[in-house]
C-alpha positions as CSV (number, residue, x, y, z in Angstrom):
1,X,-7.9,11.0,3.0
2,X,-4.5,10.2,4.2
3,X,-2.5,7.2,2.3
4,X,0.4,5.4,3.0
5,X,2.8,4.7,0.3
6,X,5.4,1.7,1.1
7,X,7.5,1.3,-1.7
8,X,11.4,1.1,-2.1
9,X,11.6,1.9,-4.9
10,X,12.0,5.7,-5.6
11,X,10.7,6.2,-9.2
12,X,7.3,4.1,-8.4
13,X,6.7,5.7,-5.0
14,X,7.4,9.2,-6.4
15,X,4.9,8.5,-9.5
16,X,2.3,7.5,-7.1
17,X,3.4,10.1,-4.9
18,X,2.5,12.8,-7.5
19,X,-0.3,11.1,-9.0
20,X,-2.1,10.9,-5.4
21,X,-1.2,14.6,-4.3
22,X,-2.7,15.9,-8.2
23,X,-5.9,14.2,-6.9
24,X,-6.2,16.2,-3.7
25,X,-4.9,13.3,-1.3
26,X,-2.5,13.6,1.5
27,X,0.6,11.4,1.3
28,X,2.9,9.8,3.7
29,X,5.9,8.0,2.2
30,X,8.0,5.2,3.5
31,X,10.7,3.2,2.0
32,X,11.1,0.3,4.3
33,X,8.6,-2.1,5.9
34,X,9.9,-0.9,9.1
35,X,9.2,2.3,8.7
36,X,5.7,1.7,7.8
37,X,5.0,-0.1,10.3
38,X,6.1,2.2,12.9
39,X,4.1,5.1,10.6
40,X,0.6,2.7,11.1
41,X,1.2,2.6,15.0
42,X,1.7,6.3,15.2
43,X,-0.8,8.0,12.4
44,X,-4.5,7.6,11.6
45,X,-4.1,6.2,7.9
46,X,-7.2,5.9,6.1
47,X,-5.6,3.2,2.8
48,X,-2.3,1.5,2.4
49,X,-0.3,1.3,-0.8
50,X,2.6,-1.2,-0.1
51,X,4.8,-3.2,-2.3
52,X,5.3,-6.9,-1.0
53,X,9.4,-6.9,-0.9
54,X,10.4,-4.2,0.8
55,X,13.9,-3.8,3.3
56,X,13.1,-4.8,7.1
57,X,10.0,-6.0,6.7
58,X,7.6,-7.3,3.7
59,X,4.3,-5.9,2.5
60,X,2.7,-9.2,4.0
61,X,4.7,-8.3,7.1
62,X,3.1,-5.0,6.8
63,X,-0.4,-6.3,6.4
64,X,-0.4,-9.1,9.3
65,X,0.5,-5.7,11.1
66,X,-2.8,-4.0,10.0
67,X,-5.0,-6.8,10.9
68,X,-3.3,-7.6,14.3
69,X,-3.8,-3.8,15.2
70,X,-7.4,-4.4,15.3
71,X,-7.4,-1.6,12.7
72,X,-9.7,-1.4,9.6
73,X,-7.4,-0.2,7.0
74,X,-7.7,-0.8,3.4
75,X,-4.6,-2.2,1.9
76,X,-3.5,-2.5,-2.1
77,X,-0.7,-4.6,-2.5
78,X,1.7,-4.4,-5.1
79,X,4.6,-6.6,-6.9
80,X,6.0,-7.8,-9.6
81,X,5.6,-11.1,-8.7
82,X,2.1,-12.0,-10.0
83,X,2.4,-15.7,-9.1
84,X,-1.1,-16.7,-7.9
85,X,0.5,-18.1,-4.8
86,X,1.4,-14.8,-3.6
87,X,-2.0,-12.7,-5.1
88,X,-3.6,-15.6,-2.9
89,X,-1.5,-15.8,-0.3
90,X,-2.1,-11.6,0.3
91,X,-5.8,-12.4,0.0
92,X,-5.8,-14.6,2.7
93,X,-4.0,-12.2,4.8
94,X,-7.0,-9.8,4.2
95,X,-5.5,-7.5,2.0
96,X,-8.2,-5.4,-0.2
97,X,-6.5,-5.2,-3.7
98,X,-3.6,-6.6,-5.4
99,X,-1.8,-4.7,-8.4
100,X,1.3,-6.3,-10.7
101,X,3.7,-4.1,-11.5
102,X,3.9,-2.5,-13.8
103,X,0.4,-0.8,-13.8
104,X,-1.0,2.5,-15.2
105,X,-1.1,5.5,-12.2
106,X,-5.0,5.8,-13.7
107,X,-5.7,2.1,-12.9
108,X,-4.4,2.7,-9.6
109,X,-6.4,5.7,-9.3
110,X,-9.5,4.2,-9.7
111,X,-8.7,1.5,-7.3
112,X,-7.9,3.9,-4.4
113,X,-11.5,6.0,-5.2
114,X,-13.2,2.1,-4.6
115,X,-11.9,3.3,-1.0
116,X,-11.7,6.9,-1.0
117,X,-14.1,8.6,2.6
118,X,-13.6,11.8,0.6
């Protein structure tokens, strides 16, 4: 299964980074929302890991990406804004999980196996 991981920043995409590759999983990393976007266009990605405020381009930027793509890709959002207007707002958009930072690496684990073609 490969994941995308959009986060910028570099301590919480290298702990999921190392928590994801431990479990067997391939990772691609981005740090931008650009960046990711370009990734989803390019690559076969089987789940999305994206923080909503990222440089260029937003997680929700990110998202409407995925669902105007026509592509059926899983998507966890994360932030540290847990206002339900946002946690909504990403539901609307179609997105399959939401996470507030901060969260445990095992509760994120057991979020991504929901998903997991393994």
């Amino acid at each position: 299964m490969l994941i995308l991981i959009a986060e910028d920043d570099e301590l919480i995409l290298k702990t999921i980074e190392h928590k994801l590759l431990k479990e067997g999983y391939e990772v691609i990393l981005t740090r931008n929302g650009k960046d990711a976007i370009e990734t989803i266009k390019k690559t076969e990605i089987d789940l999305i890991i994206t923080d909503i405020m990222m440089p260029f381009a937003s997680g929700i930027e990110i998202l409407s990406a995925v669902k105007s793509s026509g592509k059926e890709i899983p998507v966890i959002m994360l932030s540290s804004m847990g206002q339900e207007e946002v946690v909504l707002n990403a539901f609307d958009l179609g997105a399959s999980d939401f996470i507030v930072k901060p969260f445990s690496p095992n509760e994120l684990m057991l979020r991504i196996k929901r998903f997991s073609v393994n």
